[in-house]
N, C-alpha and C positions, 0 to 999 in steps of 0.2 A: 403797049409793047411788053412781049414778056422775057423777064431776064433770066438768062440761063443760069442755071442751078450752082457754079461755079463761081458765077461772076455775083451773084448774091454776097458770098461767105466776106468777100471781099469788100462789099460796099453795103456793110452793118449801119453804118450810121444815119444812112437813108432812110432804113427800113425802121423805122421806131416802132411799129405796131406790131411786127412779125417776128423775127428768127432772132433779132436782139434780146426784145420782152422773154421769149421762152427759154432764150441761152441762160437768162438771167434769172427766171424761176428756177430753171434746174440747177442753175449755181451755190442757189440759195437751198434748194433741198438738199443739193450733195452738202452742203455746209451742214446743216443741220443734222443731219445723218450720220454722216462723218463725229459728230459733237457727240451723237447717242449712243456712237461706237464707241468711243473713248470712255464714255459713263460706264456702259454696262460692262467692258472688256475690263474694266479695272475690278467688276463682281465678279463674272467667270473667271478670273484668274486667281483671285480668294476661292475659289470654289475650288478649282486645279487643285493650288494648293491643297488645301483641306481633306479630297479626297484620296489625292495620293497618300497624306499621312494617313490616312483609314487603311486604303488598300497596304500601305508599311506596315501597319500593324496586323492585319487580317489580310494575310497574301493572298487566301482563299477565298474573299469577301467576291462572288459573281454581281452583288448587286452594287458593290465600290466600283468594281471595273466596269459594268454600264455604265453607271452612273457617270465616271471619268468620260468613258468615250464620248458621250451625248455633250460633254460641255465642252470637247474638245468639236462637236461638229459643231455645237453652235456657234462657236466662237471661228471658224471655218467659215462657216455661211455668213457671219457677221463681216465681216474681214474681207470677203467676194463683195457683198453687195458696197461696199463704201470702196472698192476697186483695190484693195490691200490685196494685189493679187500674190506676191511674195509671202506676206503673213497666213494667207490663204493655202497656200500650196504645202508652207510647212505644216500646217494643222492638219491638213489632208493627209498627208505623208504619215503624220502622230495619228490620225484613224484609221489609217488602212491598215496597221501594225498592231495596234490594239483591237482592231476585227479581227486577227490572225487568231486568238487565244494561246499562244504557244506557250503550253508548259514548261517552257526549256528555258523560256527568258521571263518567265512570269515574276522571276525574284528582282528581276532589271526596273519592272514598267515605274513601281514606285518613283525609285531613284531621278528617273529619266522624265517622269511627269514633274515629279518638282523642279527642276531644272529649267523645263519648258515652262514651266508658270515664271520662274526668274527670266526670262529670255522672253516670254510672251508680256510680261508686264514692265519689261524694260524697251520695249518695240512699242508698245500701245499707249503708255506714258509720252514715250520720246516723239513720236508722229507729229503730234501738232508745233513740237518748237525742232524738230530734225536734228537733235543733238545726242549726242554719246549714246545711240542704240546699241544694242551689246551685238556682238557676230552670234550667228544663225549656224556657221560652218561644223563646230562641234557638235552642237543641239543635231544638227542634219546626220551627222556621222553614227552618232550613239543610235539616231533612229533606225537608218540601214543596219545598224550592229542587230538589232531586235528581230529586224526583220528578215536576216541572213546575216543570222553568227558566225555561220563557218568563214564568212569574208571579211572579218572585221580587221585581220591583220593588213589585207589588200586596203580599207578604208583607212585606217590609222596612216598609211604612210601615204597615200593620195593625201589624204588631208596634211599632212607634213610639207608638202611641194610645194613649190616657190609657186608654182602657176593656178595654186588660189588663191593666193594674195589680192588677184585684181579681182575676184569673186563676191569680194565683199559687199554684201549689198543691203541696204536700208529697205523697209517695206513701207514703201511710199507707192500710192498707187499709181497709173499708168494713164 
């Protein structure tokens, strides 16, 4: 007799050969994975670091600001695949602003990449014991600032308001 697909999820214990054993492989790869994020994300985030201070010194440096964006996508893409879809979304946010090239905030990105590397390395740290990750909400704000200057006074005071308070969110994945 075959059991519907519903009533499986529900009576794991039966099925020892089947949906158990695979839940249980991929548990263990998401563990794994998750473990290799946390290794490498603690190098790409020396690396942030690093080349923000380059780009501080040589605002002009086009191959400092490659160079940043690429480790901000890796670290993007790294952060998706281990389902850090929060940490993900802000990296995303940090590359599509550093694709813009805007001369207008180009004296900004330094400042704001290092920052994210403090925010990025106090999220990728903090993940496996879920304790004291730093807020995202400013890190978020300064990014729209980059990304549309003229709206940052609109930003500055949304970000002021009591109703993001309960915004505050861990990137934990889903």
């Amino acid at each position: 007799m075959t059991v519907p697909p519903q009533d499986r999820s529900s009576d794991r214990s039966s099925d020892r050969s089947g949906n158990q054993t695979n839940d249980r492989a991929h548990d263990e790869r998401m563990t794994e994975l998750r473990q290799l994020f946390f290794e490498t994300a603690a190098e790409l985030v020396q690396k942030l670091n690093e080349e923000a201070m380059q780009l501080e010194q040589s605002p002009s440096d086009a191959e400092a600001a490659r160079s940043l964006r690429r480790t901000v996508h890796t670290l993007k893409g790294d952060a998706a695949a281990c389902g850090f879809r929060e940490f993900s979304e802000l990296c995303h946010e940090f590359e599509d602003v550093l694709a813009l090239e805007n001369p207008a905030t180009a004296a900004s990105v330094p400042a704001i990449a290092l920052r994210a590397a403090d925010v990025f390395a106090g999220h990728a740290g903090g993940l496996p014991e879920r304790h004291g990750t730093p807020s995202i909400e400013s890190l978020r704000a300064e990014i729209a600032h980059l990304a549309h200057p003229a709206d940052s006074g609109a930003a500055k005071s949304k970000k002021q308001g009591p109703e993001t308070l309960g915004e505050e969110s861990t990137l934990v994945g889903v």
